[in-house]
C-alpha positions as CSV (number, residue, x, y, z in Angstrom):
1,X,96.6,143.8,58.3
2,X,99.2,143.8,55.2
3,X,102.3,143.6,57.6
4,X,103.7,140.6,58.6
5,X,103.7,140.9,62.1
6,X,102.7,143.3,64.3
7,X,105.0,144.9,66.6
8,X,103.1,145.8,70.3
9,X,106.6,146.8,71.7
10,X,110.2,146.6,71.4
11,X,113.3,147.2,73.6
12,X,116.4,148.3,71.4
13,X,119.9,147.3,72.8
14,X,120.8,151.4,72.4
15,X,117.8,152.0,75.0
16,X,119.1,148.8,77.7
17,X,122.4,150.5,77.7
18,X,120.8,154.2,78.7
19,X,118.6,152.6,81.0
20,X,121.8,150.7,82.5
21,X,120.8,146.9,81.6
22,X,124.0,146.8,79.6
23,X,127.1,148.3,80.3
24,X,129.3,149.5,77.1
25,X,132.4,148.0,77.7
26,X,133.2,148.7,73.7
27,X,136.9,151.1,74.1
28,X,138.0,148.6,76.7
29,X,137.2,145.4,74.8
30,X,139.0,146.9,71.3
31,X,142.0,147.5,73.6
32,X,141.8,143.5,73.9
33,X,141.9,143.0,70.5
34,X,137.8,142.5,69.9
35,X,136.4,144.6,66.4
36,X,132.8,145.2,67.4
37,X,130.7,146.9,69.7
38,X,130.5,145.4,73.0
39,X,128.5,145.0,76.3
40,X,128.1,143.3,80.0
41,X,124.9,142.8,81.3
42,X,124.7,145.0,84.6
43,X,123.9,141.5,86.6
44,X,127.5,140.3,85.6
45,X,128.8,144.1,85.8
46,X,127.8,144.4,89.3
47,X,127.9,141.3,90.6
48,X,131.5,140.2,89.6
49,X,133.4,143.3,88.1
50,X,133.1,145.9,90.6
51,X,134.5,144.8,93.5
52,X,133.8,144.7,97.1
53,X,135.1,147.6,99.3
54,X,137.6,144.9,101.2
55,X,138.7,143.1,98.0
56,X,139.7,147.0,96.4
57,X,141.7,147.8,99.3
58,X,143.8,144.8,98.6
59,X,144.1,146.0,94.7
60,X,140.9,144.4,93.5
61,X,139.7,146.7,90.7
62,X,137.0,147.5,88.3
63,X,139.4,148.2,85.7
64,X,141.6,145.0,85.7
65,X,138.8,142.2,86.4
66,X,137.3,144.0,83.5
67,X,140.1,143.5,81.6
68,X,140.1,139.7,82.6
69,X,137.0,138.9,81.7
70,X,137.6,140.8,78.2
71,X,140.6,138.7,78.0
72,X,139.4,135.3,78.8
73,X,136.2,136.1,76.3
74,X,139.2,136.9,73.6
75,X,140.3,132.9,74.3
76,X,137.3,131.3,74.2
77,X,135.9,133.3,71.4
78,X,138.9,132.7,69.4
79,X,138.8,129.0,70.1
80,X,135.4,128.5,69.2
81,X,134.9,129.0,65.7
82,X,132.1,129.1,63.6
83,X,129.2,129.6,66.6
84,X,127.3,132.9,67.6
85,X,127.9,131.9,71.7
86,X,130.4,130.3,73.8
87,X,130.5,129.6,77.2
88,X,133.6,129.7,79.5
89,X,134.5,129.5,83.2
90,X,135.7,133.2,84.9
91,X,136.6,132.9,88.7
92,X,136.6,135.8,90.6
93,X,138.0,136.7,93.9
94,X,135.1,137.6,96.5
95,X,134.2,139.5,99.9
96,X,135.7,136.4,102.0
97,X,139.1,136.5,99.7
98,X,137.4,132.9,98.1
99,X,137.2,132.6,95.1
100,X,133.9,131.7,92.7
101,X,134.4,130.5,89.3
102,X,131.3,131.8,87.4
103,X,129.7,130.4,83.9
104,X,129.5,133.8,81.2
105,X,128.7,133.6,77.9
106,X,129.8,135.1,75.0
107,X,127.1,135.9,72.2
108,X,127.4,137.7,69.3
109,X,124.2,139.0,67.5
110,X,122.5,141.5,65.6
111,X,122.7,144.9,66.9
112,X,119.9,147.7,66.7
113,X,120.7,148.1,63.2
114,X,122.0,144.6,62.1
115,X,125.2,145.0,62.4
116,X,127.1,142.4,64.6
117,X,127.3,143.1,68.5
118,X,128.7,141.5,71.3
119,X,127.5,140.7,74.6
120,X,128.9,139.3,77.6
121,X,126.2,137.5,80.4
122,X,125.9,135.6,83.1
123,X,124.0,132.0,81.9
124,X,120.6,133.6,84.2
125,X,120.9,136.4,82.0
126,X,120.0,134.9,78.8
């Protein structure tokens, strides 16, 4: 073969978010302040974003622990120059109103075309 490497299959970022691995979070994270595309892995979407059905009645919702997370991503990206991932603590109110503090990191890497992409994961997720 003249190629360098042979490709057997590949899984582009544009096909994870149709299939609903990642979650576009782009318009609310340029709201924040971030420049570049942006996802959540659906583990961290589902798991920690939407809320439980007691927590929302008590004014838990998708929207604002979004925006948290965006927010507390903002901070740690901002303090943590001149790396493609940081790591930072996100705690999150639960079904029995306790809260769990959660690991997510923040990478940035190439997207489908090269251009820079950010994505926002639980640590399993990587």
């Amino acid at each position: 073969m003249e190629s360098k490497s042979n490709v057997i299959y590949s899984y582009s970022r544009k096909q994870s978010i149709e299939d609903g691995v990642l979650i576009d979070i782009t318009s609310e994270a340029k709201e924040i302040g971030f420049k570049i595309n942006t996802v959540v892995t659906s583990n961290l979407f589902y798991r920690y974003i939407v809320p439980k059905n007691n927590i929302a009645a008590e004014g838990q919702s998708t929207t604002g622990r979004l925006h948290d997370l965006i927010v507390l991503a903002l901070f740690a990206a901002k303090s943590s120059m001149n790396t493609d991932q940081v790591k930072f603590p996100v705690s999150f109110l639960m079904d029995d109103d306790k809260k769990e503090t959660v690991e997510v990191i923040a990478h940035i890497g190439p997207g489908d075309r090269g251009e820079p992409v950010l994505t926002l994961m639980l640590v399993e997720d990587l």
